[in-house]
C-alpha positions in Angstrom: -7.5 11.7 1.8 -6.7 9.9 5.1 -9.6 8.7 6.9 -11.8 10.5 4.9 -13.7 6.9 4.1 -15.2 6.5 7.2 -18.8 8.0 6.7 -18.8 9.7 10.6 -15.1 11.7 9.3 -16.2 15.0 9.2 -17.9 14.6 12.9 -14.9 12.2 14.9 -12.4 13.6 16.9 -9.0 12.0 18.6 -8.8 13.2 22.5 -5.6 14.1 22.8 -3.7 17.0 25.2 -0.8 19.2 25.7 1.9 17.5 28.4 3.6 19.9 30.3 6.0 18.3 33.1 7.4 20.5 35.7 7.1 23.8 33.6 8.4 22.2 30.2 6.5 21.8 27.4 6.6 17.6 25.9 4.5 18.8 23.2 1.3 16.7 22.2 -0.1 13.8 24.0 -1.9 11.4 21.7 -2.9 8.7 25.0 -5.3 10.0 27.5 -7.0 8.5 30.4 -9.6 5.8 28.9 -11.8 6.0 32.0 -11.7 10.1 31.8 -12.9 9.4 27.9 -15.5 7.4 28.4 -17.1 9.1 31.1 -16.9 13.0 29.1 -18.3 11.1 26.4 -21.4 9.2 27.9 -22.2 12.6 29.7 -22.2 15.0 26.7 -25.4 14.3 25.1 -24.2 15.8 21.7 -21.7 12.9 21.3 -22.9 9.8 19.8 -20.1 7.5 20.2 -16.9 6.7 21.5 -13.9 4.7 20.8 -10.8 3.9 22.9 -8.1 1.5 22.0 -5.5 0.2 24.6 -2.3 -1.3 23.0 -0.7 -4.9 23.8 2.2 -4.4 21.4 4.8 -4.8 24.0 3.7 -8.4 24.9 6.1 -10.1 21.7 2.5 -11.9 21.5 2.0 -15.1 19.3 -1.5 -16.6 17.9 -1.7 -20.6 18.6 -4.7 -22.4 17.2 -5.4 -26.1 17.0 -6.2 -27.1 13.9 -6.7 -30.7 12.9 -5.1 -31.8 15.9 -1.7 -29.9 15.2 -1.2 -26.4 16.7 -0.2 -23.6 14.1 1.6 -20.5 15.4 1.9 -17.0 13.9 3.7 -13.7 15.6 1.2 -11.2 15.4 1.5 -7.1 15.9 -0.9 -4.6 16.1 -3.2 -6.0 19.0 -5.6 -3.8 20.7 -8.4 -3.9 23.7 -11.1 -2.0 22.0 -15.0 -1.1 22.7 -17.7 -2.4 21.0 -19.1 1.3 19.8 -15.8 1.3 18.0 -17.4 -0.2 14.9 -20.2 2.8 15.1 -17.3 5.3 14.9 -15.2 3.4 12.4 -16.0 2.0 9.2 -14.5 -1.5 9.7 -16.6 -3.5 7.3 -17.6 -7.4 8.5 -16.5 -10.4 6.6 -18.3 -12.7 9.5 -19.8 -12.5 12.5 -20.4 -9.5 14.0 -19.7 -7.0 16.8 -22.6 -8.6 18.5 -21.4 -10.4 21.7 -18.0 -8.1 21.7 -18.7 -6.4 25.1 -18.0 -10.0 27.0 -14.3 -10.9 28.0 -12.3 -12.8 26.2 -13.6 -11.9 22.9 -11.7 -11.6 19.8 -12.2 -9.7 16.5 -9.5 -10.5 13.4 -8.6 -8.6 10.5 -9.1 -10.2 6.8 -4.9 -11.2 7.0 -4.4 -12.6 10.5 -7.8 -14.5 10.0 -6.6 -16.4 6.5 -3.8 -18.1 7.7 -6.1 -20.4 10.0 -9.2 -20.7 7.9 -10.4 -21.0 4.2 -14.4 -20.2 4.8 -14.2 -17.1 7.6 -17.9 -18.4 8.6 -16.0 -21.7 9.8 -13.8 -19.5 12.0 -17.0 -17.7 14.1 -16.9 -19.4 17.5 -13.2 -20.5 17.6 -10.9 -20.6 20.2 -7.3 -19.7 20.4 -4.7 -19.0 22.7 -2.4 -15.9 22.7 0.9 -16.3 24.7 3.6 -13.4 25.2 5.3 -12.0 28.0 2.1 -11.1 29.8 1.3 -15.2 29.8 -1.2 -17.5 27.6 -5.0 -16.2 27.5 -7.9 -18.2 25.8 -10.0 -16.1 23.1 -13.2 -16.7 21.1 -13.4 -15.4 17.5 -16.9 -13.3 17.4 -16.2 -11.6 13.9 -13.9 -11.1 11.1 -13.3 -7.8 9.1 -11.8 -6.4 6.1 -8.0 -5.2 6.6 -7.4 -1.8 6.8 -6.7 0.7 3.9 -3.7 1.9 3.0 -5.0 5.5 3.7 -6.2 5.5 7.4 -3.5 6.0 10.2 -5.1 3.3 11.9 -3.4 0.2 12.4 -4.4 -3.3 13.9 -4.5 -7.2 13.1 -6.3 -8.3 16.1 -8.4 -6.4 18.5 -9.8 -8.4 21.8 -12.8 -6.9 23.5 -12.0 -4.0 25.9 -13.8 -6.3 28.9 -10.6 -8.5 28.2 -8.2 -5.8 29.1 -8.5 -6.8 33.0 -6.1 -9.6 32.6 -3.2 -7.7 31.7 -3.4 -4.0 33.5 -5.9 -2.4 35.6 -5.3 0.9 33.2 -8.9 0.3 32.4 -10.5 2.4 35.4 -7.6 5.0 36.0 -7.6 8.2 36.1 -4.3 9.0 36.2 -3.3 6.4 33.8 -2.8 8.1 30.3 -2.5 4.9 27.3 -5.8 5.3 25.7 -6.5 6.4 22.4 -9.7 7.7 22.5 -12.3 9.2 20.0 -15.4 10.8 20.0 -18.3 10.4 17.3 -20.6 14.1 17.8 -23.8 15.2 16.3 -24.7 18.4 14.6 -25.4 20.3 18.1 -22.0 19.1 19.0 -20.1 22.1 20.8 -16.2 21.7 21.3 -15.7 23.8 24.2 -18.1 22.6 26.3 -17.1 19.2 25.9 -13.1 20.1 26.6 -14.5 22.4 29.5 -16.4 19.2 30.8 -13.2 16.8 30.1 -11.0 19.4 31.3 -13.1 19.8 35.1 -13.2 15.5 35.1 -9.9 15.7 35.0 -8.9 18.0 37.3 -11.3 16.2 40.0 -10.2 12.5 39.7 -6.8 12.5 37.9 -4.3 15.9 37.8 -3.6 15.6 41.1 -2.2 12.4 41.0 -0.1 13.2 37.7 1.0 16.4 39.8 3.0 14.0 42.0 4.8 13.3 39.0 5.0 16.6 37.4 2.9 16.0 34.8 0.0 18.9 33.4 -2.2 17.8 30.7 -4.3 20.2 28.9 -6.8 18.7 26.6 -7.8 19.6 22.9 -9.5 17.5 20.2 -7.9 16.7 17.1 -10.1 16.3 13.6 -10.1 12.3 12.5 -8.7 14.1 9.2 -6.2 16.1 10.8 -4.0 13.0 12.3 -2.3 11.7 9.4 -0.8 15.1 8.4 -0.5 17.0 11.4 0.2 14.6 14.0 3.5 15.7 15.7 3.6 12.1 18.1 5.6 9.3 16.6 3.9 7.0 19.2 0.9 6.9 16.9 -0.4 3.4 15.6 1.4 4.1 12.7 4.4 6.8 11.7 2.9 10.0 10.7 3.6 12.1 7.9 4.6 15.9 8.1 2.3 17.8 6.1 5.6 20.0 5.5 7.3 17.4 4.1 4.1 16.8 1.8 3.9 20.1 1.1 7.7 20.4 0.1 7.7 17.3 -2.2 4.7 19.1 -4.1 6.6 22.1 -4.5 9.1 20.2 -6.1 7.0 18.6 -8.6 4.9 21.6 -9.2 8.7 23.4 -10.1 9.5 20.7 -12.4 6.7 21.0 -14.0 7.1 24.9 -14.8 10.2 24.4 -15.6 9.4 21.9 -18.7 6.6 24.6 -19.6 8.6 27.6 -19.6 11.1 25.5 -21.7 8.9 24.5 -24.3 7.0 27.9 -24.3 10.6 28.9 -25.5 10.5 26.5 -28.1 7.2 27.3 -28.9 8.1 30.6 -29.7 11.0 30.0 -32.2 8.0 27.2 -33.5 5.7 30.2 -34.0 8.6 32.1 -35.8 8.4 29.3 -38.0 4.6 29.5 -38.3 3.9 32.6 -39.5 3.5 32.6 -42.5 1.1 29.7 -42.3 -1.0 31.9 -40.3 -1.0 35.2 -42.7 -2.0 32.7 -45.3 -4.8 30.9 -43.0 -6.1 35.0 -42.8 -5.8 35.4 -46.6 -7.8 32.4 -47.2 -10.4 33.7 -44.3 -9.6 32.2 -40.8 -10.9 34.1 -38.4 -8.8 34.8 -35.1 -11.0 32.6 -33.0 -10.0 29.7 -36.1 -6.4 30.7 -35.5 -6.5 30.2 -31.5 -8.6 27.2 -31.6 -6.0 25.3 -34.2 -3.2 26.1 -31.9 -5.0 25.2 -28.5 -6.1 21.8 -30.6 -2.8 21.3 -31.2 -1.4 21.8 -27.9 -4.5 19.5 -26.1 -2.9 16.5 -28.5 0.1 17.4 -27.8 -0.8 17.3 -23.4 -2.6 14.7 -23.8 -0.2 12.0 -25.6 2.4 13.3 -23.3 0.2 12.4 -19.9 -0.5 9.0 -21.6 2.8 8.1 -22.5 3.8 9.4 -18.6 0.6 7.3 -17.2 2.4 4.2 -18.7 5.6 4.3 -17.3 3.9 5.5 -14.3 2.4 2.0 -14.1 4.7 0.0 -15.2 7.3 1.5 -12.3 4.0 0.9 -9.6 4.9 -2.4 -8.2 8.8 -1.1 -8.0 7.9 1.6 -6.3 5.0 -0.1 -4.0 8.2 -2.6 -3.1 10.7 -0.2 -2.5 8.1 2.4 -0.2 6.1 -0.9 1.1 2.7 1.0 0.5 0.2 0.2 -2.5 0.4 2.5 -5.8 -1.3 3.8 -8.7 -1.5 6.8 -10.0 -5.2 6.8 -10.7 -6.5 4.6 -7.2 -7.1 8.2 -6.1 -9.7 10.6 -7.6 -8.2 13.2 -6.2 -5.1 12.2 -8.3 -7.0 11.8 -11.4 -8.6 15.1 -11.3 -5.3 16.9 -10.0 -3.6 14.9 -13.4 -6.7 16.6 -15.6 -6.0 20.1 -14.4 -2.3 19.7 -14.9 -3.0 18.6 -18.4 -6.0 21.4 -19.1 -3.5 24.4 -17.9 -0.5 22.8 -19.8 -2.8 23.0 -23.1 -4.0 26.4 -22.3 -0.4 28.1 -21.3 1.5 25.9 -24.5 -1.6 26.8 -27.0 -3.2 30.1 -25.9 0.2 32.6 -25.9 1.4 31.6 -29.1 -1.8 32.1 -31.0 -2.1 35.5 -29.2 0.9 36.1 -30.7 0.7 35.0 -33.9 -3.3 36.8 -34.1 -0.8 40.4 -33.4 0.3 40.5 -36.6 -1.6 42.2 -39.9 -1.7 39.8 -42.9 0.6 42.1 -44.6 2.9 42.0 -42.3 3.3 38.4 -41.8 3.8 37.9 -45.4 6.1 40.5 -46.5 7.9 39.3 -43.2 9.4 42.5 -41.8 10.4 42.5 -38.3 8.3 40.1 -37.0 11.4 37.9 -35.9 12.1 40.2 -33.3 8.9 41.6 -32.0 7.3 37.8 -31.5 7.2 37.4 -27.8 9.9 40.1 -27.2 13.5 39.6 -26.7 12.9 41.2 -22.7 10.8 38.3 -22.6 12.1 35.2 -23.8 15.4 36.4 -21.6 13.5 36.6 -19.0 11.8 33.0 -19.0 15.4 31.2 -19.8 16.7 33.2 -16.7 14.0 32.0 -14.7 14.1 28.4 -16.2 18.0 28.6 -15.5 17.5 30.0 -11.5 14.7 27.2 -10.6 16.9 24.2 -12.4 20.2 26.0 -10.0 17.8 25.8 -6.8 16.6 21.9 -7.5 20.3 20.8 -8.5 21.7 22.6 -5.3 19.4 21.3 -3.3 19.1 18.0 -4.8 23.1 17.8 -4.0 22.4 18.6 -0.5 19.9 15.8 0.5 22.2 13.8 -1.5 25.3 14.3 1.1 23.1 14.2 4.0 21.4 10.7 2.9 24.8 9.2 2.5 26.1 10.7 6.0 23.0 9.1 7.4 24.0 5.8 5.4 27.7 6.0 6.6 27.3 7.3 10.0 28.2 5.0 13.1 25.0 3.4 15.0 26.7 2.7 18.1 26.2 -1.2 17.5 27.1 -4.1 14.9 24.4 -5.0 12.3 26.1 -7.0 9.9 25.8 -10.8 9.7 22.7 -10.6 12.1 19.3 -12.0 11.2 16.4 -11.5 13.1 13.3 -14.9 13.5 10.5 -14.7 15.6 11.1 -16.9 18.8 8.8 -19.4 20.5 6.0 -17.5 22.2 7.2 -16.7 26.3 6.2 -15.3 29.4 8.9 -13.2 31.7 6.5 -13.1 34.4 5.6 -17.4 34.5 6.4 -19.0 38.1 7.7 -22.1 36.1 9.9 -20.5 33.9 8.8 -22.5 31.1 9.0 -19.7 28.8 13.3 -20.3 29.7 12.8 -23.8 28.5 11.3 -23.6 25.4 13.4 -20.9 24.7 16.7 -23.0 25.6 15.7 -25.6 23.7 15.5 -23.4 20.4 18.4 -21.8 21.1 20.1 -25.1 21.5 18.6 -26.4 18.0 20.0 -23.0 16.2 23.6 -23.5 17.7 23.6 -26.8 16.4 24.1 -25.0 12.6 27.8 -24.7 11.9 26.9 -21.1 10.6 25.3 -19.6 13.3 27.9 -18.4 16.3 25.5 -16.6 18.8 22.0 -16.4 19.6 20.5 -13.6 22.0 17.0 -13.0 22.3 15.6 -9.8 23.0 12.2 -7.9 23.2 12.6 -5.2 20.7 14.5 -5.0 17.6 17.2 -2.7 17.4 16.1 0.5 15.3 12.4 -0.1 15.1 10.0 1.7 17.7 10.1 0.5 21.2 6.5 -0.5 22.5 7.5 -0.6 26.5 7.6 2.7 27.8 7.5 3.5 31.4 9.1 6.3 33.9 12.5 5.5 36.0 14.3 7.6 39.0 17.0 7.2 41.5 15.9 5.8 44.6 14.5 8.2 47.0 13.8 10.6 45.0 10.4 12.4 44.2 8.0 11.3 41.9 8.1 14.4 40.0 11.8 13.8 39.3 10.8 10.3 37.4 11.9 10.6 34.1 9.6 8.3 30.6 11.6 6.3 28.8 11.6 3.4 26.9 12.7 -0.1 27.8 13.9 -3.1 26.2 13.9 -6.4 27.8 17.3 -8.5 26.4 19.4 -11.8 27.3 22.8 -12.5 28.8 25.3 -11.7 26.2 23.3 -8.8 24.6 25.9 -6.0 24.7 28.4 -8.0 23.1 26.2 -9.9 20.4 25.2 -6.0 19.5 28.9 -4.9 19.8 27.8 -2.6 22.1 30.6 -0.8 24.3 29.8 -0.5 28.1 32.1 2.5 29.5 31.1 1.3 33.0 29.7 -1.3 34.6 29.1 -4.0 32.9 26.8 -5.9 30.6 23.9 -8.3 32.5 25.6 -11.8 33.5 23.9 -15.1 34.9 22.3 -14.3 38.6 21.3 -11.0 37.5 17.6 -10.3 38.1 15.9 -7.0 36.8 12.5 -7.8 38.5 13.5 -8.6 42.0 17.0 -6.7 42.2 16.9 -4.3 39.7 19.7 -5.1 37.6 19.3 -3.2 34.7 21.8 -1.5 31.8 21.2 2.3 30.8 22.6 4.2 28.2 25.0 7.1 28.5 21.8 9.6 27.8 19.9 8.2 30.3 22.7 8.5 33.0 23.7 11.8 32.5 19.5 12.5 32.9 19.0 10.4 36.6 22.7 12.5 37.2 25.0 9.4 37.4 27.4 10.9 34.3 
């Protein structure tokens, strides 16, 4: 059900491609060029819309606002340079304001959360400046509109998006060809035609940008990809959010769906020994006049209460674990939010009433009146001995095959658990630092910075502070492509790069096997100075 809200679902598509760099195959590219989108969509008169988003994660960005003559600060993540036309693709519902005057730098758009924590009435908050300051510097914004935060079921994912005229004053991305950090979408109409609008993409690429990215290596092939389709069948992790595999999905229903037979199988086998029981009740039911269509409906009547108490009582406990589970998981439960789910729970309970109701009445409507009351040899021709064997063997083969595996994900979980990171995380805590710039001319970033570290030192409990661009084990939003000097571009090689302090290695307990860690007078943006890993030497052929 992901992004199946949005009214245009059905009709949006994700440009994304197939990267292939110096014959091998990097799988799928979810970023294209956002000039190439925009143009193959303005020209293809069968699309309606577009919608690109350009990503300012890596900035470490915080939100300063003056309010009542104090200034109030909040880190924010998920900030993007987006169109205007992405609120006709997109259902993003408006609190305030509007997408009206978007399209003019310096224009800001905030989600329901980001937007409460500087304003009580969101109409109060139309017109309002504020300044964001990261590593790319302090720019001045003006709230135009406020909307409702995003679902739980979409795999978009955003707090703050600043008009895409705004993008200028960080990278000139916007109008390069060869520049592949867009996510862009298309909107189409009914007379919309796929491969004429990748053969169109595909020849506006080839004119204005794959040469360039030939210098480096790099092939891309474009496809589109359903709106739908992301969620489950995504195979980029640098997606706004972490996608799920539909496999995994798809194993974890299996699993239920095995459960499930097994606790019908077992109480078909009780139901049988039950009808043993039963028979005579029935050849008198006969004698007094039921029909067979009496029989069967008393049994299926029995077996619907039965179902039916039994999903209630499981609905309860359902609910009563939700806000467990939504704390452990992070993500917002109930079992009946979806109606999907609901009419998924119906079925289960309509075929659980049928299979426990229907076969024992059949079996019970076999037998002559006579013969269920002089009772001979009905004990072992109800359901069949062959039968019944073969049901506990199956019941015993399935409950082998869940235990086994059940003991295998087990171990591997607790080597996963157990198994050495390569760096310390105990007694380390992790707090948002004041908002900075790498790039500023007066360093002042290094002073407000000192002066914070300066205050946390002062507690007798803390013994070393390090600051640091990225948190270790969480996704790293710089990404860029290195090689040895004097080599060809095609040779560069994408990785991702975090931006640390002096003392990092050691605060991390990481070991350096050569070299050594960055030290006072080391500059990476003038001299280079930079730390790699062992992976990343053996790649640039330095191991």
């Amino acid at each position: 059900t992901f992004d199946q809200y949005h009214s245009n679902a059905d009709s949006t598509y994700r440009i994304t491609a197939q990267a292939i760099k110096n014959g091998e195959d990097l799988g799928e590219a979810i970023q294209v060029s956002g000039i190439l989108a925009k143009t193959a969509a303005e020209q293809d008169p069968t699309v309606d819309n577009y919608a690109r988003f350009w990503g300012l994660n890596y900035m470490n960005a915080s939100l300063i606002m003056n309010k009542d003559g104090q200034k109030s600060m909040s880190d924010i993540k998920g900030i993007y340079c987006t169109d205007p036309s992405t609120f006709d693709v997109f259902d993003l519902p408006f609190l305030a304001g509007s997408a009206a005057g978007f399209g003019a730098p310096q224009k800001a758009i905030m989600t329901e959360s980001v937007a409460r924590q500087y304003f009580e009435n969101f109409d109060n908050a139309i017109g309002k400046p504020f300044t964001l300051a990261g590593n790319n510097g302090s720019q001045e914004f003006e709230v135009v509109g406020i909307i409702e935060d995003l679902p739980q079921n979409t795999h978009l994912d955003f707090s703050l998006l600043l008009s895409m005229e705004s993008m200028d004053k960080f990278s000139e991305s916007r109008i390069a060809w060869a520049t592949t950090n867009f996510y862009a979408y298309i909107k189409t109409n009914d007379q919309f035609r796929a491969n004429s609008f990748l053969k169109n993409l595909q020849e506006l690429h080839e004119k204005n940008g794959a040469q360039k990215l030939s210098e480096f290596g790099y092939t891309f092939n474009h496809q589109l990809q359903p709106l739908t389709d992301i969620h489950l069948h995504s195979t980029n992790y640098s997606d706004f959010k972490r996608p799920m595999d539909y496999k995994i999905v798809s194993a974890l229903a299996i699993i239920g769906l095995t459960i499930l037979v097994i606790a019908w199988i077992n109480y078909l086998n009780l139901g049988l020994v039950r009808t043993i029981e039963r028979l005579k009740e029935v050849g008198i039911r006969k004698s007094l006049g039921s029909s067979t269509r009496q029989i069967t409906t008393l049994f299926l009547l029995e077996a619907g209460v039965l179902n039916i108490a039994a999903f209630l009582i499981g609905l309860t406990l359902v609910q009563l674990m939700a806000p467990y589970i939504s704390e452990i998981t992070g993500l917002e439960f109930s079992a009946l939010l979806n109606p999907h789910v609901t009419l998924s729970l119906v079925g289960i309970v309509m075929i659980g009433t049928v299979l426990i109701g229907l076969y024992p009445a059949l079996i019970s409507n076999r037998f002559s009146i006579s013969g269920i009351l002089v009772g001979k040899g009905h004990q072992k021709k109800v359901g069949g001995m062959s039968f019944r064997r073969i049901l506990v063997g199956l019941q015993f083969t399935i409950t082998f095959l869940l235990v086994s595996g059940t003991l295998v994900v087990e171990r591997q979980i607790r080597y996963m658990k157990s198994a050495d990171l390569g760096f310390t995380i105990n007694d380390i805590m992790v707090i948002q630092a004041p908002p900075g710039d790498v790039n500023s001319e007066n360093r002042q970033d290094v002073v407000s910075y000192n002066a914070f570290k300066t205050e946390l030192l002062k507690n007798s409990g803390i013994e070393m502070v390090v600051n640091s661009g990225e948190i270790p084990g969480e996704r790293i939003s710089w990404n860029s492509q290195i090689r040895v000097q004097g080599q060809p571009e095609d040779l560069a090689i994408q990785t991702s790069l975090v931006s640390m302090g002096l003392g990092f290695t050691d605060f991390l307990g990481l070991d350096v096997i050569a070299g050594r860690g960055l030290q006072k007078g080391d500059d990476p943006w003038n001299k280079g100075d930079v730390v790699i890993n062992k992976q990343m030497a053996k790649e640039l052929g330095r191991s």
